[in-house]
C-alpha positions as CSV (number, residue, x, y, z in Angstrom):
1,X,-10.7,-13.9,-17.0
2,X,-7.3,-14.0,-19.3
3,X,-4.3,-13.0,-17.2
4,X,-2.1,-13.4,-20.4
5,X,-2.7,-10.9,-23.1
6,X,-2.6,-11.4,-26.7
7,X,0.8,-10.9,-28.2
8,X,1.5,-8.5,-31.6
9,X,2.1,-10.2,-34.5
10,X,5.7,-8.5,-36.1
11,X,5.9,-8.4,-39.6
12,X,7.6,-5.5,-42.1
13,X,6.5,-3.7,-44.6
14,X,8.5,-3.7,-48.3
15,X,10.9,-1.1,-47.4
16,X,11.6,-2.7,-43.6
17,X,9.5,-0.4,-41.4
18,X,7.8,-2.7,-38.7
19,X,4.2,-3.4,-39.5
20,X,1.4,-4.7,-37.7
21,X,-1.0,-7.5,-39.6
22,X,-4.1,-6.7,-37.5
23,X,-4.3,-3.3,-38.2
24,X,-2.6,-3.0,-41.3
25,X,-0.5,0.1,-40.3
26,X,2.9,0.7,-39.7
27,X,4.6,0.9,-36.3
28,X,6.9,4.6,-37.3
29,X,7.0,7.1,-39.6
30,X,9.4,6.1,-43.3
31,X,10.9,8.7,-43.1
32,X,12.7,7.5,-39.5
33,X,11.3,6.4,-36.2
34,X,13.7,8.1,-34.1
35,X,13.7,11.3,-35.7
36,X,9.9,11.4,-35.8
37,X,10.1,10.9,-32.0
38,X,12.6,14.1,-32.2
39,X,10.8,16.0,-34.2
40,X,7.0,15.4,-33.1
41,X,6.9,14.5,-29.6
42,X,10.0,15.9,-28.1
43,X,10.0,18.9,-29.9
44,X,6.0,18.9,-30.1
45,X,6.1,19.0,-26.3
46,X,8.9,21.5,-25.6
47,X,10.2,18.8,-23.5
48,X,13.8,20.1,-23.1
49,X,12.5,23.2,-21.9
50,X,9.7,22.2,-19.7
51,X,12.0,19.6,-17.9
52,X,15.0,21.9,-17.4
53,X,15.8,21.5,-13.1
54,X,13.0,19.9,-12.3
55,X,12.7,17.0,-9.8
56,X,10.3,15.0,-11.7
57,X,8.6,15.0,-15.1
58,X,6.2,12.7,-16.0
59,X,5.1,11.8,-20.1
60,X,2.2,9.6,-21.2
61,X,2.1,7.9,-24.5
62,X,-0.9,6.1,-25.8
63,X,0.8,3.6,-27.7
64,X,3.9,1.7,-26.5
65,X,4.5,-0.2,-30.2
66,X,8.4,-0.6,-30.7
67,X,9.3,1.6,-27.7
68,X,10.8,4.2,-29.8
69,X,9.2,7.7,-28.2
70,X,10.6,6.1,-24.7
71,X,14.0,5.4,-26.2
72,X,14.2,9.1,-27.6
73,X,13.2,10.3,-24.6
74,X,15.5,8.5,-22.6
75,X,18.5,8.9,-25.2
76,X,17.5,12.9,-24.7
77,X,17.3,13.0,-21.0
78,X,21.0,10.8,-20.9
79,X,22.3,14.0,-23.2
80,X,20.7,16.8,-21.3
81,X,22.9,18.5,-18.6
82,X,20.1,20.3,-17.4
83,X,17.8,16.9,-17.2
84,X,15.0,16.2,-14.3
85,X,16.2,13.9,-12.0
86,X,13.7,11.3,-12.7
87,X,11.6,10.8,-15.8
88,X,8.9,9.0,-15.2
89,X,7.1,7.6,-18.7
90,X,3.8,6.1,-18.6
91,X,2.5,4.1,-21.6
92,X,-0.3,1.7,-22.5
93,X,-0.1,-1.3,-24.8
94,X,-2.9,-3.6,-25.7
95,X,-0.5,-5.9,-27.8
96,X,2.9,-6.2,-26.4
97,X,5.7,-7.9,-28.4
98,X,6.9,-10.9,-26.9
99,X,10.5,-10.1,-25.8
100,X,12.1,-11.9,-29.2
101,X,10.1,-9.7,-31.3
102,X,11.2,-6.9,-30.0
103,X,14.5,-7.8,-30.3
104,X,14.2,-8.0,-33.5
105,X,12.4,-4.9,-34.3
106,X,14.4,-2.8,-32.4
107,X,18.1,-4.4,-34.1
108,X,18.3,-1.5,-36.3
109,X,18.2,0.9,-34.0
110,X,22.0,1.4,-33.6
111,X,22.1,4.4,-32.8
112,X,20.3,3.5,-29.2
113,X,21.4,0.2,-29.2
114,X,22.7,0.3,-25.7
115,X,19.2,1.8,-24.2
116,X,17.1,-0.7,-26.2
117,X,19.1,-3.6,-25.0
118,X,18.7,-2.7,-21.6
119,X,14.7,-2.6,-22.5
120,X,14.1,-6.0,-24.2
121,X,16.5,-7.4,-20.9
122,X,13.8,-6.2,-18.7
123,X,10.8,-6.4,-21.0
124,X,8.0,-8.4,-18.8
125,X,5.8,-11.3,-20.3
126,X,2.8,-10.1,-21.5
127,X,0.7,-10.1,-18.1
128,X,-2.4,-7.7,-18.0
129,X,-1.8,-4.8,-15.5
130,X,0.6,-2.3,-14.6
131,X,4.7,-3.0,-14.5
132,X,7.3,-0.6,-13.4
133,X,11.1,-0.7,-14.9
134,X,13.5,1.1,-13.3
135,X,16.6,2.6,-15.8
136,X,19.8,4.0,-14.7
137,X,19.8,3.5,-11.1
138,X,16.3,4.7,-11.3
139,X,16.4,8.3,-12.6
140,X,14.0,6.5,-15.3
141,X,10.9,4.9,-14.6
142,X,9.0,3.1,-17.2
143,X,5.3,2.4,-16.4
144,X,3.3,-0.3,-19.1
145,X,-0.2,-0.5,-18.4
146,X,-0.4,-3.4,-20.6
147,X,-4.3,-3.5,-21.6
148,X,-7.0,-1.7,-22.7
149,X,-6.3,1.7,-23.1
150,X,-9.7,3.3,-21.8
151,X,-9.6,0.5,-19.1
152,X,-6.1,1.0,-18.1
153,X,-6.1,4.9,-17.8
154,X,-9.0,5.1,-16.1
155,X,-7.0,3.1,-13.1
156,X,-4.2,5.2,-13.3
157,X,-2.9,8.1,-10.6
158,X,-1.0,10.2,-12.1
159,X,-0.4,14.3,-12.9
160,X,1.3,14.0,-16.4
161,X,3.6,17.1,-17.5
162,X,3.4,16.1,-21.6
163,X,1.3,13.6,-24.1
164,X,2.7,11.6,-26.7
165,X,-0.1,10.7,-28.4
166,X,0.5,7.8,-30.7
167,X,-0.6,4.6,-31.8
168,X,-1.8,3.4,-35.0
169,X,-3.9,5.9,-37.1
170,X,-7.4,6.7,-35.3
171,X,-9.4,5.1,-38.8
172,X,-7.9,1.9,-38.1
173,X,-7.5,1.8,-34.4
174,X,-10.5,4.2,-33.1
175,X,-10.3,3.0,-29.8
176,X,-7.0,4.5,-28.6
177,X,-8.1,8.0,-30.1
178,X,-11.9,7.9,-28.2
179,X,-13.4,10.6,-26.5
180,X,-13.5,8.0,-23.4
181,X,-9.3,8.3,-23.7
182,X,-9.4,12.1,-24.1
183,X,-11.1,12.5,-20.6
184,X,-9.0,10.3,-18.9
185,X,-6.2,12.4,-20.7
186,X,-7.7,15.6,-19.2
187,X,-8.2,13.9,-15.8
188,X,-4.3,13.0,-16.0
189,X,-2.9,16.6,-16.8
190,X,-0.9,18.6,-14.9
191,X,-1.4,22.6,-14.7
192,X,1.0,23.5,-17.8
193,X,0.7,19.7,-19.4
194,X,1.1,19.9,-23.1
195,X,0.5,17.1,-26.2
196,X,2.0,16.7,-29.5
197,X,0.9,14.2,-32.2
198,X,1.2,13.0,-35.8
199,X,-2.4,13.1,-36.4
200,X,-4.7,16.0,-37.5
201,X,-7.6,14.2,-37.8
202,X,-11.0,16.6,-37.1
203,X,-12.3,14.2,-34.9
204,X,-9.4,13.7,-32.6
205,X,-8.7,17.6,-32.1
206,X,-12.6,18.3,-31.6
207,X,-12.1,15.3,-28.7
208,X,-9.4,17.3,-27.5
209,X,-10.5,20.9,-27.5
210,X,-13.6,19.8,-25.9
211,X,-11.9,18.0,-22.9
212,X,-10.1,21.4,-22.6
213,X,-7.1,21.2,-24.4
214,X,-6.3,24.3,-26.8
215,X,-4.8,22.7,-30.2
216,X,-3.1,24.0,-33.1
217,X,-1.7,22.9,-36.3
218,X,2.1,22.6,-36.9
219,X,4.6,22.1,-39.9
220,X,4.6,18.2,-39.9
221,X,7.3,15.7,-39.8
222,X,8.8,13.7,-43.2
223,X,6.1,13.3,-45.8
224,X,3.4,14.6,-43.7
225,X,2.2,18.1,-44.3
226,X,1.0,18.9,-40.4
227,X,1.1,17.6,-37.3
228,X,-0.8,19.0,-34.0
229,X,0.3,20.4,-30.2
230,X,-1.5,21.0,-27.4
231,X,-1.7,23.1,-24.3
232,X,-4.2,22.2,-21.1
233,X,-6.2,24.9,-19.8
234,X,-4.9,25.3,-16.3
235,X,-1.1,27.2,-16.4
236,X,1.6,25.9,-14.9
237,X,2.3,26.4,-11.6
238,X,6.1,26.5,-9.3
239,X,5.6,23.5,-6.8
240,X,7.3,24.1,-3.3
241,X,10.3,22.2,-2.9
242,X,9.0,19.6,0.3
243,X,11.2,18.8,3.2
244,X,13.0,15.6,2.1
245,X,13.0,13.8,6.1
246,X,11.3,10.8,7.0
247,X,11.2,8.4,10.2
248,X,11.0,4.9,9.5
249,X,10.3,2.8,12.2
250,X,11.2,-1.2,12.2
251,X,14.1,-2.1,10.0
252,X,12.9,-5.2,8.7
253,X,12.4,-6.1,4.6
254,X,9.1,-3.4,4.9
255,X,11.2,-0.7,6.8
256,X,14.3,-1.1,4.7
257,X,12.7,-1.6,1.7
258,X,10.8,2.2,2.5
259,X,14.2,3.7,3.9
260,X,15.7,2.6,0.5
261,X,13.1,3.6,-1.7
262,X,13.1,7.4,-0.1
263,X,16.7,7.2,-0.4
264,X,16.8,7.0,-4.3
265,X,14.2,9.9,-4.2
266,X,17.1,11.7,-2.2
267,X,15.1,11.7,0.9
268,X,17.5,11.9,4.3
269,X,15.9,8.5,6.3
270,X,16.3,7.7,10.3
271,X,15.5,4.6,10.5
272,X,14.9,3.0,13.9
273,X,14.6,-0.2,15.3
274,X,14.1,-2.4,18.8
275,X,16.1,-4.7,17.9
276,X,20.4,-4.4,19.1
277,X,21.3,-6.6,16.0
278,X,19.0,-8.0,13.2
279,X,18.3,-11.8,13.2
280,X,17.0,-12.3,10.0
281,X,15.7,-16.4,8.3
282,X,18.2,-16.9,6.0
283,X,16.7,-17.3,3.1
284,X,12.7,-16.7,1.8
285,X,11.0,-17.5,-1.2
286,X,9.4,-14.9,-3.7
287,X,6.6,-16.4,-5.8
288,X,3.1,-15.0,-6.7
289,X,-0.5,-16.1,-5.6
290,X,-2.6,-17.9,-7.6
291,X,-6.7,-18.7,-7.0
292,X,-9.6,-19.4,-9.0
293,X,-11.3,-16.6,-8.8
294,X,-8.5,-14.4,-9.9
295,X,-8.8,-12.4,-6.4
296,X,-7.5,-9.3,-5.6
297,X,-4.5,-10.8,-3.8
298,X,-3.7,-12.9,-7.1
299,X,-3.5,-9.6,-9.3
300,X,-1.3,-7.6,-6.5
301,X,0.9,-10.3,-6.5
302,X,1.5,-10.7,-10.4
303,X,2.0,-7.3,-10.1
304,X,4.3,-7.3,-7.0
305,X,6.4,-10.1,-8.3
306,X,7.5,-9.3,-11.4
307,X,8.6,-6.1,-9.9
308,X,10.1,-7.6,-7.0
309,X,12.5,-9.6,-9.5
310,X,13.1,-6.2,-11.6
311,X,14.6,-4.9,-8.0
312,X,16.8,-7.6,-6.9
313,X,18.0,-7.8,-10.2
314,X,18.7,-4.6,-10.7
315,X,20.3,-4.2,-7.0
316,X,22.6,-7.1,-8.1
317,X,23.2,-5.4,-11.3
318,X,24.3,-2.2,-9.5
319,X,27.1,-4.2,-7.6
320,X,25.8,-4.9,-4.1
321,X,26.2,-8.4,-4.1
322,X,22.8,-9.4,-3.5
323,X,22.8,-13.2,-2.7
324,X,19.5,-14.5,-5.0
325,X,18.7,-16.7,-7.4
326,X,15.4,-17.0,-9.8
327,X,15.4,-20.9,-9.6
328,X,12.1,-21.7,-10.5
329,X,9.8,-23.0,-7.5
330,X,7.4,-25.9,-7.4
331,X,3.8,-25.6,-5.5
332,X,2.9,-29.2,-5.5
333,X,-0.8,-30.3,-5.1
334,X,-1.9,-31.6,-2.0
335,X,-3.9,-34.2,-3.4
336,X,-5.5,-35.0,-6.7
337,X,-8.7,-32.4,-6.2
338,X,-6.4,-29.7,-6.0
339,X,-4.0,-30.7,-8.6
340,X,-7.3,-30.7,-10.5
341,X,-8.1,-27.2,-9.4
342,X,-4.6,-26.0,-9.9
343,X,-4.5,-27.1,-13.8
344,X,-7.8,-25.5,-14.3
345,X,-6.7,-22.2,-12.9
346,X,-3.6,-22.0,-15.3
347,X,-6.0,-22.9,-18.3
348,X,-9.0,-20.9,-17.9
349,X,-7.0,-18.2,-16.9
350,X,-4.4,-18.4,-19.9
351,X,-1.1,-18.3,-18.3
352,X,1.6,-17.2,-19.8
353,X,4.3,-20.6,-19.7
354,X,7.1,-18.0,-18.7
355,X,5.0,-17.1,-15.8
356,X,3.1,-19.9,-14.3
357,X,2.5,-23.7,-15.9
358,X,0.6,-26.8,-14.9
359,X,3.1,-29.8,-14.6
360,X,2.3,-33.5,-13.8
361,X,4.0,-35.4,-11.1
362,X,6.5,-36.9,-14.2
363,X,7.5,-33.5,-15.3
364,X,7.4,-32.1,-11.6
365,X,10.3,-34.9,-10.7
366,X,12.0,-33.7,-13.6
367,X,12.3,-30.2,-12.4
368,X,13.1,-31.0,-9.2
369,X,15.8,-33.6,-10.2
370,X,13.9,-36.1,-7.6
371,X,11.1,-37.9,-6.6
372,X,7.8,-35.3,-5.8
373,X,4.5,-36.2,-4.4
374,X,2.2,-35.0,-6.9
375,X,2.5,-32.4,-10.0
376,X,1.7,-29.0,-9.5
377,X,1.8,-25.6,-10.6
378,X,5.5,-24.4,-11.7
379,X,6.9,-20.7,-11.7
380,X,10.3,-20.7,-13.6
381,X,11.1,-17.3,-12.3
382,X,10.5,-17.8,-8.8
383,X,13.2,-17.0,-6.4
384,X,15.0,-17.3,-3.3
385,X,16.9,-14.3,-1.0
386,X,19.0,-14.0,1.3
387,X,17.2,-11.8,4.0
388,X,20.5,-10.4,5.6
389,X,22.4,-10.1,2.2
390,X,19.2,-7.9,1.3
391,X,19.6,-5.8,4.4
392,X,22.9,-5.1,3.6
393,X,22.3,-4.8,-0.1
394,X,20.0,-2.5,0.5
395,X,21.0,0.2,2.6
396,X,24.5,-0.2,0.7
397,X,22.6,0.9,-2.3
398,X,20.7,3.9,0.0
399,X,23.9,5.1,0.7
400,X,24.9,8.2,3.6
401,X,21.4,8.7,3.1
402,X,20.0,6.6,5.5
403,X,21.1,6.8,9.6
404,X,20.1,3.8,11.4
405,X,19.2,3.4,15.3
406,X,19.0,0.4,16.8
407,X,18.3,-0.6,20.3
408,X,15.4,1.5,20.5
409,X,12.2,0.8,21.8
410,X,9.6,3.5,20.6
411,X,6.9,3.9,23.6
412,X,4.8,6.7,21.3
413,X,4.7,8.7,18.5
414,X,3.3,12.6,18.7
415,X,2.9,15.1,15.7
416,X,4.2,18.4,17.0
417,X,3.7,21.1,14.3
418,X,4.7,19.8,10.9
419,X,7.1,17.0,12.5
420,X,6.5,13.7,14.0
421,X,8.6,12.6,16.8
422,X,9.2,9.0,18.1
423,X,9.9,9.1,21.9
424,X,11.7,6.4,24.1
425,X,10.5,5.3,27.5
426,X,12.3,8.2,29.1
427,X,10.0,10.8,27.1
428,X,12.7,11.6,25.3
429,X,13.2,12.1,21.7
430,X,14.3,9.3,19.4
431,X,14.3,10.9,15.8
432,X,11.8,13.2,14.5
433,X,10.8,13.7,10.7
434,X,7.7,15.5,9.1
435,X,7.0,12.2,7.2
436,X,6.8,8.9,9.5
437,X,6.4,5.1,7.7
438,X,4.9,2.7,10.4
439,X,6.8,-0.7,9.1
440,X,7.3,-2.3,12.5
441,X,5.0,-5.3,12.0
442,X,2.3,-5.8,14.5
443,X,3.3,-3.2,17.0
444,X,2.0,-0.4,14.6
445,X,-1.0,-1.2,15.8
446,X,-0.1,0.0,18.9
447,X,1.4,2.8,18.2
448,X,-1.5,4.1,15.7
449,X,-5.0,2.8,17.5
450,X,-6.7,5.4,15.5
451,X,-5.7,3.5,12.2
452,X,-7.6,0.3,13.0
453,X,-5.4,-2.0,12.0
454,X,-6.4,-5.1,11.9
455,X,-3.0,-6.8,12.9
456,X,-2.3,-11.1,13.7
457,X,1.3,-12.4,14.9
458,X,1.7,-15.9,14.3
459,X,4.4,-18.0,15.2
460,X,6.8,-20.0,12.5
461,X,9.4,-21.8,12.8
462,X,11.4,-23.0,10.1
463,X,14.9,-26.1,10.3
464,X,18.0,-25.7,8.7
465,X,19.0,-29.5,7.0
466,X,23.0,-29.5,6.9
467,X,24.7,-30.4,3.4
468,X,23.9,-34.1,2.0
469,X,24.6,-35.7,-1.5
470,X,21.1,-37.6,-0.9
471,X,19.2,-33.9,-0.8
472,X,20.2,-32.6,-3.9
473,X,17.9,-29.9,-4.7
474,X,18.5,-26.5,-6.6
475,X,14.4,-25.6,-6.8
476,X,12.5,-24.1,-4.4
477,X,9.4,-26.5,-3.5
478,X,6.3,-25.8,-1.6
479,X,3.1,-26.9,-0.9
480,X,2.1,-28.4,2.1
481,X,5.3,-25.9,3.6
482,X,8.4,-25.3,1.6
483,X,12.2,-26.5,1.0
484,X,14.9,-23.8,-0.4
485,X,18.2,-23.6,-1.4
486,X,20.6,-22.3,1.3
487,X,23.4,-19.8,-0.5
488,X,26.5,-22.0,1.4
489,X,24.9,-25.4,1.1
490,X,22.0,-27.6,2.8
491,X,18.3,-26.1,2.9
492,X,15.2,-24.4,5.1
493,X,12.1,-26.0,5.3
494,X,9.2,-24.6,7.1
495,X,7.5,-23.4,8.2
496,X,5.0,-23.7,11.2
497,X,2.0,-21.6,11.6
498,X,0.8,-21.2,15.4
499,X,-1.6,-18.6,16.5
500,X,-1.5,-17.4,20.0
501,X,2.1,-18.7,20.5
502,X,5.1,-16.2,21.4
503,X,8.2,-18.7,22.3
504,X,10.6,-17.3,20.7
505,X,12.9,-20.1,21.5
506,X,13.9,-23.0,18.6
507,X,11.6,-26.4,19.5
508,X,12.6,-30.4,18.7
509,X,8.8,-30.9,18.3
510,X,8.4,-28.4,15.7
511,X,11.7,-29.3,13.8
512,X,9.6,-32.7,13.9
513,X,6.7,-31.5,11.9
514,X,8.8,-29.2,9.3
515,X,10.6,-32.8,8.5
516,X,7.4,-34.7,8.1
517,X,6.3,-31.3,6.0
518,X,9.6,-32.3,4.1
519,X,8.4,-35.7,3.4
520,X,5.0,-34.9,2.3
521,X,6.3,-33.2,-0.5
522,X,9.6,-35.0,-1.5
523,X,9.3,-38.7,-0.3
524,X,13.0,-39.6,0.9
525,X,14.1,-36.4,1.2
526,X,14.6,-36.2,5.2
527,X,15.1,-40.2,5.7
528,X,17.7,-40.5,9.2
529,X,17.6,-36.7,9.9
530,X,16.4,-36.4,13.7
531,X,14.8,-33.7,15.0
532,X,17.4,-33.0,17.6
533,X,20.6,-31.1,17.1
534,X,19.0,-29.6,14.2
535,X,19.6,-25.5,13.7
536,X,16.5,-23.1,13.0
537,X,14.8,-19.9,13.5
538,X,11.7,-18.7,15.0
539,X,9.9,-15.2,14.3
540,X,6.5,-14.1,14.1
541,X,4.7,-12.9,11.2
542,X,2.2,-10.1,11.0
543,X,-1.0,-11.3,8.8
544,X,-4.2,-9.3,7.9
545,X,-7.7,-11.2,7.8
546,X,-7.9,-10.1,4.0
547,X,-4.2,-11.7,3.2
548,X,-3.3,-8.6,1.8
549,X,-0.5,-6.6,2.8
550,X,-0.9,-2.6,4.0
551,X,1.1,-0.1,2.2
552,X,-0.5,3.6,2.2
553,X,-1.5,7.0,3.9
554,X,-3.6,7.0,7.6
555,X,-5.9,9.8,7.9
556,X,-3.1,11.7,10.2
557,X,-1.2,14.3,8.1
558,X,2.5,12.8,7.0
559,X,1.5,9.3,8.8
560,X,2.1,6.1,6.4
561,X,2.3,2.4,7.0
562,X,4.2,-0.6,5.4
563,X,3.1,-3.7,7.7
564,X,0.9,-6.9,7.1
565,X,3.2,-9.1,5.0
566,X,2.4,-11.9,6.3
567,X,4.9,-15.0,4.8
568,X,5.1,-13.0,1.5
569,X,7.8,-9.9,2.7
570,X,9.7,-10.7,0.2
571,X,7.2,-10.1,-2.5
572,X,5.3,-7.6,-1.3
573,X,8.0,-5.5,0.2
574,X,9.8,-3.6,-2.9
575,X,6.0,-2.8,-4.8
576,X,4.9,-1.6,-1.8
577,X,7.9,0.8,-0.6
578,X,7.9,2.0,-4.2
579,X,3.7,2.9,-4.1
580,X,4.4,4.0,-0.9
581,X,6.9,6.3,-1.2
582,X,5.4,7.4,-4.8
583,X,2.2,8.7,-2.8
584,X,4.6,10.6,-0.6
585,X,6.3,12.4,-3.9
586,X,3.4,12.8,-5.8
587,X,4.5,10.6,-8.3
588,X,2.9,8.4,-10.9
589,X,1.7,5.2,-9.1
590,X,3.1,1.8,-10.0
591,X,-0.4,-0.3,-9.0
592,X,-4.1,0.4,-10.8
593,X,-6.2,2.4,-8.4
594,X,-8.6,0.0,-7.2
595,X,-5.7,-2.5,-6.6
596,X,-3.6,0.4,-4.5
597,X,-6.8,0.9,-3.0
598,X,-7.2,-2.7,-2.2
599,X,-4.2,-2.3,0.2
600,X,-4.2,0.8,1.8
601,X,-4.7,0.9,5.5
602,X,-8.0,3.0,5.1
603,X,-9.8,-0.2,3.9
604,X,-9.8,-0.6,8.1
605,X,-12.0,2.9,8.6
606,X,-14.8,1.6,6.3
């Protein structure tokens, strides 16, 4: 049950080229990695052609190595006037470099240096599973599937438009070139999909021609004397342009995270919400689940977070003042069984120390710059948000594309031909969209009975502890509750967790037990702060039975919903807006199928 993966061992060969020790082969061509990329994949697939005006186009490589087909093919599409809007490029890697290595492999690559800097700045640790990068505000979308490649294809949803097919040479790394890879290649390809590759081997061709591929030999590339292209057997087809509208309802960090998702696909979004003026916590924590059995909710996560912290990077690397900070965050153990527990998890499982570590209660202290209960598990990257910096982040970034309503109270929803309209309690008509995203917590259930939902609101409440030099704290620590950084000064802790309660007023008594929450974790930390006069926030989260959040397509036609974050909308919201909205355009998905599965809303109509 590894989580972490084996990392490639870098070493060069005589003349410099990059070379791999385990399978003795070389990671490019001598005569030029770049231009082998050029000349045998780009060229191999017509790719300048094929992706001339079109919305999308989507590549698949079997071999991620150094990088260097995705750099070409990035460097190409930056050149191209007539480029696709978005290029998505899928790749699978059993044995990523660690994010050093590639650095140094990729130094000599001057002439993309800017493009490969930009890749070893986002390059993930090497976690199994599948993690999406987003490139020049999002026009390209890199998608590892870092694992086995027969494993990780067959979880993949996707229509690919051309193959790269690379990797090592198919006598020394059989695996990548199996007839179980060729299916799942002919499963993947679009009507009109193409393949290029450096290899003539008999084998591979016969693999390919049989899964319904026609193949031919070409002049090859450098010192070799052929190379091979393909064509899949169904033509290609025009696709209708679609009708770029959607209805979000609930404008919260599920609806907004949607609204600006569809925006970047150039979508036209009305987002509407209840509520005359957002009162958002001030701040929430983003860190990933952990258990011992390595449950479904502890792979989404991995998943979810590490693209979650690609996002609000990136949105903060775009200029829109995002206020965030990956501080690292503390989950103490409650007591000496589960600190037992909690270092056996990180063990067994392999954690990567980048990711998630064991600490004791010395090294705990250290981290927290303070006394701690216990030691605990430790993620350095974890982070906290600002939820209404987000909010405006976010549909800054979404632009003129995105019209917000607020105010309104949506009574129903009714599909009238190909649109869905969201009424008021007059009858009359709010907004109206062919697509419509359900994100407005636990009243989607009401709205969509037929969906089954399987909805809880539970009360929290969390206290805001004014500035003091005796709470000095820049981590984020949790366990039996949490403590956070504020951005101007002092911290939240929190939070309660009260079923069947719907005050929305702020309580002394539950101020009370967030401090004694406080003091179970850091001992000192809330000595002569009284629970009176003490400033919070109350709001109600929407949790599943499952603890898994619901991103996906209801059985009605253009009907989706983004609800069921429980305590964790800050991790699960940008994953899920981008599978979301990435089922909507047809897209390559960012999540393995069983795991997308795992949080679709039809899981309720089984």
């Amino acid at each position: 049950m590894r989580v972490t993966l084996p990392t490639a061992r870098l070493a060069f060969a005589n003349d410099g080229i990059p070379l791999s020790p385990d399978f003795n082969d070389l990671y490019h061509s001598v005569d030029g990695g770049l231009a082998q990329a050029r000349a045998v994949f780009l060229a191999g697939n017509r790719v300048a052609e094929r992706w001339r005006g079109r919305d999308s186009f989507t590549i698949l490589e079997t071999g991620f190595g150094l990088g260097i087909n995705f750099l070409a093919a990035w460097d190409a599409l930056r050149a191209d006037p007539n480029r696709p809007r978005r290029l998505h490029f899928i790749s699978v890697e059993k044995h990523p470099f660690t994010r050093d290595d590639l650095k140094r492999a990729l130094a000599p690559f001057e002439e993309v240096a800017p493009l490969a800097g930009a890749l070893v700045m986002n390059w993930p640790p090497p976690v199994a599973g599948f993690h999406r990068i987003h490139f020049d505000a999002g026009q390209v979308i890199l998608t590892l599937l870092l694992g086995d490649a027969t494993e990780a294809l067959a979880q993949l949803e996707a229509k690919v438009d051309a193959f790269f097919l690379d990797g090592f040479s198919p006598a020394k790394n059989p695996g990548v070139w199996s007839p179980e890879v060729v299916r799942e290649l002919a499963r993947l390809a679009a009507p009109g999909a193409t393949l290029a590759t450096w290899t003539v081997a008999g084998g591979v061709r016969a693999a390919l021609t049989g899964a319904g591929f026609t193949c031919e030999k070409r002049e090859g590339f450098g010192h070799k004397r052929a190379m091979m292209v393909g064509q899949w057997r169904e033509p290609a087809v025009s696709a209708p342009t679609p009708d770029r509208r959607a209805l979000v309802l609930g404008a919260g960090v599920a609806g907004i995270a949607c609204a600006e998702r569809l925006a970047s696909r150039g979508w036209e979004v009305a987002l509407v919400d209840a509520r005359e003026q957002p009162h958002p916590l001030a701040v929430g924590a983003v860190r990933p689940v952990a258990n011992l059995r390595d449950a479904t909710n502890a792979k989404v996560s991995r998943s979810a977070f590490l693209y979650a912290l690609q996002h609000y990077g990136g949105m903060q690397l775009d200029g829109h003042h995002l206020q965030w900070q990956a501080c690292g965050a503390l989950q103490l153990a409650g007591d000496d069984d589960e600190a037992a527990r909690q270092s056996a998890i990180v063990h067994s499982q392999e954690h990567a120390a980048e990711f998630l570590a064991y600490v004791d209660r010395e090294a705990a202290a250290e981290i927290a710059g303070r006394d701690v209960a216990r030691g605990g598990w430790y993620f350095p990257s974890s982070a906290w948000v600002s939820l209404r910096s987000l909010a405006t982040a976010s549909l800054a970034r979404a632009g003129s594309r995105v019209h917000v309503f607020r105010g309104d109270r949506v009574e129903r929803i009714v599909r009238e031909g190909n649109a869905w309209r969201a009424l008021g309690a007059s009858g009359s008509s709010i907004a109206e969209a062919p697509v419509l995203i359900l994100a407005n917590a636990h009243d989607a259930q009401r709205l969509a009975p037929e969906a089954r939902l399987a909805l809880n609101r539970v009360r929290g409440q969390v206290t805001y502890l004014p500035p003091s030099p005796s709470r000095s704290l820049e981590r984020i620590v949790s366990g039996n509750g949490y403590i956070a950084p504020l951005p101007d000064g002092g911290h939240v802790v929190g939070a309660t967790f009260q079923h069947d309660d719907f005050d929305e007023t702020v309580r002394a008594a539950d101020h009370g037990q967030n401090l004694a929450r406080a003091e179970s974790m850091l001992p000192g930390f809330t000595q002569g702060v009284e629970p009176s006069g003490l400033e919070g926030w109350t709001g109600f989260r929407t949790t599943v039975p499952d603890r898994l959040p619901i991103f996906g397509a209801c059985v009605a036609p253009g009907l989706y919903v983004a609800t069921g974050l429980g305590s964790r909308g800050l991790l699960w919201a940008p994953l899920g807006a981008e599978l979301l909205v990435s089922r909507i355009e047809s897209e390559p998905s960012p999540l393995p199928r069983d795991l997308a599965g795992a949080i679709s809303p039809a899981r309720f109509l089984s």
